[in-house]
N, C-alpha and C positions, 0 to 999 in steps of 0.2 A: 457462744456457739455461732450465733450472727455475722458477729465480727468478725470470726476468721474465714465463716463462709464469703462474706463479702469483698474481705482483705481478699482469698485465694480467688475468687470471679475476677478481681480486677487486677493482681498477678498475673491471671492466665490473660484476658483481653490486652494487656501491654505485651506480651508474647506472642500472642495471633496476628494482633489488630497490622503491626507492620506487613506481616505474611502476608495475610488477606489485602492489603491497599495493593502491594504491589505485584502480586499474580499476575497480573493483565494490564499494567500502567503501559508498558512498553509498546506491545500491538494486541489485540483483543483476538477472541475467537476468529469471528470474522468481521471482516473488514465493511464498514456502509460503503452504499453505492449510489452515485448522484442517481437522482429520476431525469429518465431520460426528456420525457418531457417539458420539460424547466431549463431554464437558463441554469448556469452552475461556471466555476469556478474554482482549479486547486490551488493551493497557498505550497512551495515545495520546501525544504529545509536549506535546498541549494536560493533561496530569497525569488524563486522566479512564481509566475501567476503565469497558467493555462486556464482558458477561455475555453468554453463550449466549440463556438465556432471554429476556434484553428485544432481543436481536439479532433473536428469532423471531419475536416478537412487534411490531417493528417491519417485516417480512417481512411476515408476516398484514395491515398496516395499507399497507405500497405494494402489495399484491396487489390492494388495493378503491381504492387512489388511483388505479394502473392503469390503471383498466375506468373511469374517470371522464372523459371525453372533455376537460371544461373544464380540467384537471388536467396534461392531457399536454404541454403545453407548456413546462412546471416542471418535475417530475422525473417517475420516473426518466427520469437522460439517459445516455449511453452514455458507458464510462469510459477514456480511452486512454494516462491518462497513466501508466500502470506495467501490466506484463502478469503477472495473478497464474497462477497453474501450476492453472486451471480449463478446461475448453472451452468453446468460445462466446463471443459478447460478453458484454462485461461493461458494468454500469451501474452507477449509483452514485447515492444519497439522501440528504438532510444528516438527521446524529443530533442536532446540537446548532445552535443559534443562530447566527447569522451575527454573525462579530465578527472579531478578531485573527485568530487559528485555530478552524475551524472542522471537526469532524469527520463523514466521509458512513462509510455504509456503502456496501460495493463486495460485488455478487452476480452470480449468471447471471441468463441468462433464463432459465432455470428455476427463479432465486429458491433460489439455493445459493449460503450464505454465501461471498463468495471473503476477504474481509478487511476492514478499518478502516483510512483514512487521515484525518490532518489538514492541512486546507488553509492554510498560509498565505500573507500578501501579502508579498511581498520588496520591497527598499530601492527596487530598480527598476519597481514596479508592478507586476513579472510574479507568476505564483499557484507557487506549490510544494507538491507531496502527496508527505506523509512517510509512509509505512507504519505502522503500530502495530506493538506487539510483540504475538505469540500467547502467553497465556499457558495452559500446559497441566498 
């Protein structure tokens, strides 16, 4: 009686155990968010590294595209495709060129860093945003 109980636990755990790793391998609930007060650094899938610094100072630069009425219809646009562990909505600005993959930043409205993803086009035409990694 042991044995099959133990046989059928480790039947089912080779059945689950897949399930359960990969639930959330792809993108998690929500997403971390560097502290803002620390240095940080994201690593992107498109091979690029954003810095604190030019993050900020791209902030500084959609704070005045913002207030630009002819501008609003571009960016920032509100960002819904992954929920980073911020309050608020969030938006999101391209950092780099439009091509294969392309990378935005994602902040509040209040213009607090939430993270960096890279956009790309899948086989299917659909878009996909991959997280960056924090580098700290």
């Amino acid at each position: 009686m042991k044995l099959f109980s133990i046989s059928g636990a480790t039947t089912l755990f080779y059945i689950l155990a897949p399930v359960t790793a990969m639930s959330d391998v792809k993108y998690p609930g929500l997403l971390r968010v560097p502290n803002p007060n620390n240095y940080f650094e994201f690593l992107c899938p498109s091979f690029i590294t954003y810095n604190k610094p030019t993050l900020m100072d791209k902030i500084q630069m959609i704070r005045r595209v913002a207030g630009n009425p002819q501008m609003r219809d571009y960016h920032p646009k509100a960002f819904d495709f992954h929920q980073f562990n911020i309050p608020g909505e969030q938006l999101y600005y391209p950092l780099s060129a439009a091509g294969a993959m392309q990378d935005y930043l994602v902040f509040s409205t209040d213009y607090v860093i939430a993270g960096v993803v890279t956009r790309s086009i899948l086989a299917n035409s659909e878009e996909d945003y991959a997280p960056c990694d924090i580098i700290v």
